[in-house]
C-alpha positions as CSV (number, residue, x, y, z in Angstrom):
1,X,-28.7,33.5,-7.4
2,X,-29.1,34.9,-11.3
3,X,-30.8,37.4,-12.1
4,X,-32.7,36.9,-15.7
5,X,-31.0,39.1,-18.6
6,X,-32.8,41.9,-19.3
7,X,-35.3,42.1,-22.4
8,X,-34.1,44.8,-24.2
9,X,-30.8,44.0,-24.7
10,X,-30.7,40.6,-27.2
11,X,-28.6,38.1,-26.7
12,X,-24.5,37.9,-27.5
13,X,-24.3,35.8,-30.7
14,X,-20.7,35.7,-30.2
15,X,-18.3,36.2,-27.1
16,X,-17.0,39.4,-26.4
17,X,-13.6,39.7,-27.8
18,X,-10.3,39.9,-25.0
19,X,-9.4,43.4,-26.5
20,X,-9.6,47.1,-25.3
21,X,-9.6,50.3,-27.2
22,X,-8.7,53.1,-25.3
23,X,-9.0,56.8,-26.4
24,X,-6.3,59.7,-25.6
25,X,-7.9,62.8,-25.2
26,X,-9.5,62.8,-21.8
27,X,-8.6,59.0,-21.3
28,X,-5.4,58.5,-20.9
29,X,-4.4,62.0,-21.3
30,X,-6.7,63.5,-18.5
31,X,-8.0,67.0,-18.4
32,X,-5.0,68.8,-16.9
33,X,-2.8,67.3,-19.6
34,X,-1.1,64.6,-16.9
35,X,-1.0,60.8,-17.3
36,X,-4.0,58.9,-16.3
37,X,-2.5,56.8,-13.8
38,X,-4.6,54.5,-12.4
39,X,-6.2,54.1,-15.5
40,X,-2.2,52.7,-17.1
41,X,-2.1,50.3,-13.9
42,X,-5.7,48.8,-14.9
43,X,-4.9,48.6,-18.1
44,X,-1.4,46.8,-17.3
45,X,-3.4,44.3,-15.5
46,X,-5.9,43.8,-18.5
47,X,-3.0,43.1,-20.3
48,X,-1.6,40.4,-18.0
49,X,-4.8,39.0,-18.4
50,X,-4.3,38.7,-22.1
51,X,-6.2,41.5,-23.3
52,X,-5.2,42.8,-26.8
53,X,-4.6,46.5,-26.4
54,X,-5.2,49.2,-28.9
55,X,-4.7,53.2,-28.4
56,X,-6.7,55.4,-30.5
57,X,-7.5,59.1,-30.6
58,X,-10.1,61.3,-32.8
59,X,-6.9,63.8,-33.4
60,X,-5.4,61.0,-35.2
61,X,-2.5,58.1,-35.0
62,X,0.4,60.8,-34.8
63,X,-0.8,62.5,-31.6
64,X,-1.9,59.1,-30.0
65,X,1.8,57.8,-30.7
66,X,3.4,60.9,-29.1
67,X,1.3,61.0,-25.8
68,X,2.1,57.0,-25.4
69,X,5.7,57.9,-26.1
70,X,5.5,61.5,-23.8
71,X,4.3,58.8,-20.9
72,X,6.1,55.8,-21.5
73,X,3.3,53.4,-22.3
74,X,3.2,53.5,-26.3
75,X,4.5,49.4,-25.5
76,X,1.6,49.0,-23.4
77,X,-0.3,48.9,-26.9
78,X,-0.9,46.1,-29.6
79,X,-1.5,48.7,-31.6
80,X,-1.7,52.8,-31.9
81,X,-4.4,54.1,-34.4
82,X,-6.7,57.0,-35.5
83,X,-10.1,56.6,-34.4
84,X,-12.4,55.1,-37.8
85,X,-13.6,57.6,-39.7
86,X,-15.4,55.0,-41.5
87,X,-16.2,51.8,-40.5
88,X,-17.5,49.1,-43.3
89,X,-19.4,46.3,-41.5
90,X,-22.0,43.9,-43.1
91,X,-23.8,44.8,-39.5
92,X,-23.9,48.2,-39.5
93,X,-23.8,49.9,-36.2
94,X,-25.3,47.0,-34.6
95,X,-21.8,45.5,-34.6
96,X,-22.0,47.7,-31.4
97,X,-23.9,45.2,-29.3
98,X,-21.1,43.3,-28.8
99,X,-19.2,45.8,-27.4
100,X,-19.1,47.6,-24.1
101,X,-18.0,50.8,-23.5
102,X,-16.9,51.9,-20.4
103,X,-16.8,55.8,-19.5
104,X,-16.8,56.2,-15.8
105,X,-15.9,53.7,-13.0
106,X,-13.9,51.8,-14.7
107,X,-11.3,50.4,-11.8
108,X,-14.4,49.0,-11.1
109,X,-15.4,47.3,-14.6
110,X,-15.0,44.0,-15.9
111,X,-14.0,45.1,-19.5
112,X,-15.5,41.2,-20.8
113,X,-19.0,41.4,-19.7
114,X,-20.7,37.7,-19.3
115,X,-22.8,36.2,-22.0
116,X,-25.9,36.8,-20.2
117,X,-25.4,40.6,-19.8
């Protein structure tokens, strides 16, 4: 049984992308400054899954490079970077729409939603 798409949400022009963009602070890093366990073992198995992998944080490439080091992970990544500061894009922020960003539950989440979501 399928359930119609909803409204609201217009249609994916294009498939999502196989990549994932994790942040540091209070991502992989968690709150009490340990490794974000389970979150590396869902990740490793995005990865086996092809998934291209980037690591990113807000406080910059040098401090997301030292936590992936710190937890032995940084080779888990495609690629380490800042977070954009500024992001040029014929589209706007309406690139956005084909994304999906995942904040909670994610052992649970498909990071590659369906074209009909």
């Amino acid at each position: 049984m399928t359930t119609p798409r909803d409204s609201r949400r217009p249609a994916r022009k294009y498939p999502p992308t196989k990549s994932i963009f994790t942040d540091v602070d209070g991502t992989l890093l968690t709150s009490l400054g340990k490794c974000n366990a389970p979150l590396v073992e869902w990740l490793k198995a995005r990865r086996a899954e092809g998934y291209y992998m980037v690591l990113w944080s807000a406080r910059g490439k040098q401090h997301a490079e030292e936590v992936a080091h710190r937890f032995g992970v940084a080779e888990l990544f495609d690629a380490i970077v800042p977070k954009p500061g500024t992001i040029v894009d014929d589209l706007g922020w309406s690139w956005t729409r084909y994304t999906r960003a995942i904040s909670k539950n994610w052992q649970l989440a498909s990071p590659t939603p369906s074209h009909e979501n």
